[in-house]
N, C-alpha and C positions, 0 to 999 in steps of 0.2 A: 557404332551408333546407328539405329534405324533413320531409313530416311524419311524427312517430315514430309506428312502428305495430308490431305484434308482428312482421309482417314483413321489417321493417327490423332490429330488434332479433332476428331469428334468423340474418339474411344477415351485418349485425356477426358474430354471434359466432360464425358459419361461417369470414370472412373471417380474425377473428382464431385461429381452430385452425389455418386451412392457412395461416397466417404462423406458427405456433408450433412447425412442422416441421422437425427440429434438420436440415438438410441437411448441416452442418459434422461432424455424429455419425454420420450415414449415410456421408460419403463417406470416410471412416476406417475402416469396419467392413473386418475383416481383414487389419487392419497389427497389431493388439496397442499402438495407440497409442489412451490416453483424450486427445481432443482439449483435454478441459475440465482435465488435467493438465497438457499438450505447450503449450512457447513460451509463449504471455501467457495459457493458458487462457481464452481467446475462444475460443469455436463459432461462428467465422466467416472467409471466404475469406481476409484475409489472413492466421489461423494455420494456416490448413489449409494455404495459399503455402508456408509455412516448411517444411513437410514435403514436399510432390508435387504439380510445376504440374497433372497432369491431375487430381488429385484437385479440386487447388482450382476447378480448371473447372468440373467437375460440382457443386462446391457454391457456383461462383458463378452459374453455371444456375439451381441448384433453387431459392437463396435471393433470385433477381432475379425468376424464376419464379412465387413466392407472393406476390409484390407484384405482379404482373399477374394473373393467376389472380380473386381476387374480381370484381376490376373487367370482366374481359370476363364472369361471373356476372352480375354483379349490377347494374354501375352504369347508369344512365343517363343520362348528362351530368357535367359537370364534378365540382360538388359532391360527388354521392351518391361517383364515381372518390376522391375525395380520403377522405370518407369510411369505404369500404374499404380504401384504399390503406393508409392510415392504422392501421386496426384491424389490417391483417398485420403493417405494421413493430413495432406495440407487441405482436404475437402472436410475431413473432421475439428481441424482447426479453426477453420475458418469461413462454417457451415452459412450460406444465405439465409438459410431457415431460422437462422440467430443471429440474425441482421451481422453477420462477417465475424461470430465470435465462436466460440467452440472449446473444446477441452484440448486436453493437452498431445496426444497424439499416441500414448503406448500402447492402449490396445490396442489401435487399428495398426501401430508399427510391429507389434507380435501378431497378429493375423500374417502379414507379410512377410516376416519370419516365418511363419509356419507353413507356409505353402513355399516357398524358396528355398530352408533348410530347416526342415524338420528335425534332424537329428541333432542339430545348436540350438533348436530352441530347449530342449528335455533340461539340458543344467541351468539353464535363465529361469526358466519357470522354479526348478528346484530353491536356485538362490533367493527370488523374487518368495515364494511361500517361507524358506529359512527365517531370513531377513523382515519378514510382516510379524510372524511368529516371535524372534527376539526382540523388535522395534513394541511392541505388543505388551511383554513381558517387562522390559528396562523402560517402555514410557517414552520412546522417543519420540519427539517433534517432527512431524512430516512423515514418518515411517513409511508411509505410502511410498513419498519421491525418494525416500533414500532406497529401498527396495527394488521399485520401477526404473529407478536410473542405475543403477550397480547392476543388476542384470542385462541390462542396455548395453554396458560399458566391456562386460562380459561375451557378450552375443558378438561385437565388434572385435573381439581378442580371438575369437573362435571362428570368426567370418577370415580371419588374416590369416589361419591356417590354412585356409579353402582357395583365397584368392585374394593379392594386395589391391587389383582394380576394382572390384565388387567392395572390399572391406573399405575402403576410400569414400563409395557409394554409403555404405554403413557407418563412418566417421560422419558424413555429411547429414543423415539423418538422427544420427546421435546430438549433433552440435543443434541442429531444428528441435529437438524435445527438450533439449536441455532449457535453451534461449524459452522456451514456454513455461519451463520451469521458476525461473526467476526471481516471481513471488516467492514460492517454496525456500528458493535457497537464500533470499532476505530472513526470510522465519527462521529458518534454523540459526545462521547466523544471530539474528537477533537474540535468540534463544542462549546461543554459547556465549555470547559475550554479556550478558547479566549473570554467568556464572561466577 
């Protein structure tokens, strides 16, 4: 572990503002649509999906974007990457700009996968499009969370090839999206057991 120093403790709290940048609010401006109103009121790509794929584009950019962003700043090697990576996805959670509320953390936690290990992220993304594509087709409830978190679960199976301390790091950021999940996995639930 790096050692803490006021300079690390300001690159933090740099990392976690440009992760608290509502992209999901920005990329709505000039529809008359409050996004934190619209669909699941999530400020994130897939309610922004619900509305206008290019919109969602742009705010799956921006919000993949701020989870890469510290790290080419700041990090230097793994740890410190994880470290930042880290401070943006809970900067997008838990954005000031949204009085401490925010989306749920996958795209800014695939930004950080993608700059970390790009070549684990290529079958997540594949699973994550699969998975939208048959959720899509069969109609399922959440499809969004069940895609974004099965890829998630995935990336951490593939992180434990590479390394059991980092993939530990990727269990603990797993367990954080998930817990934001919550809602979601009330709905499905509720969803299966009226079957």
């Amino acid at each position: 572990m790096p050692e803490f120093t006021p300079t690390l403790a300001l690159q933090i709290a740099v990392s976690f503002f440009l992760g608290s940048i509502p992209f999901a609010v920005i990329a709505m401006w000039g529809t008359g649509i409050d996004i934190l109103k619209y669909g699941s009121g999530n400020p994130g790509f897939n309610n922004v999906l619900r509305y206008s794929k290019w919109r969602s584009i742009f705010c799956l950019i921006g919000d993949a974007g701020k989870g890469v962003l510290p790290m080419v700043l700041f990090a230097t090697n793994e740890v410190t990457g994880w470290i930042f990576g880290m401070a943006a996805v809970i900067g997008h959670c838990f954005s000031p700009f949204l009085k401490f509320n925010g989306g749920k953390g996958i795209a800014t936690s695939a930004g950080v996968m993608l700059y970390l290990y790009p070549k684990a992220l290529l079958p997540c993304v594949a699973l994550y499009i699969l998975l939208r594509f048959v959720g899509g087709k069969l109609k399922w409830t959440e499809r969004g969370t069940i895609a974004s978190l099965s890829a998630s679960v995935l990336f951490v199976v593939l992180l434990f090839l590479h390394s059991t301390q980092m993939a530990l790091l990727g269990v603990l950021l797993l367990a954080f999206v998930a817990w934001r999940h919550k809602k979601n996995f009330q709905t499905i639930a509720a969803g299966a057991g009226s079957h």
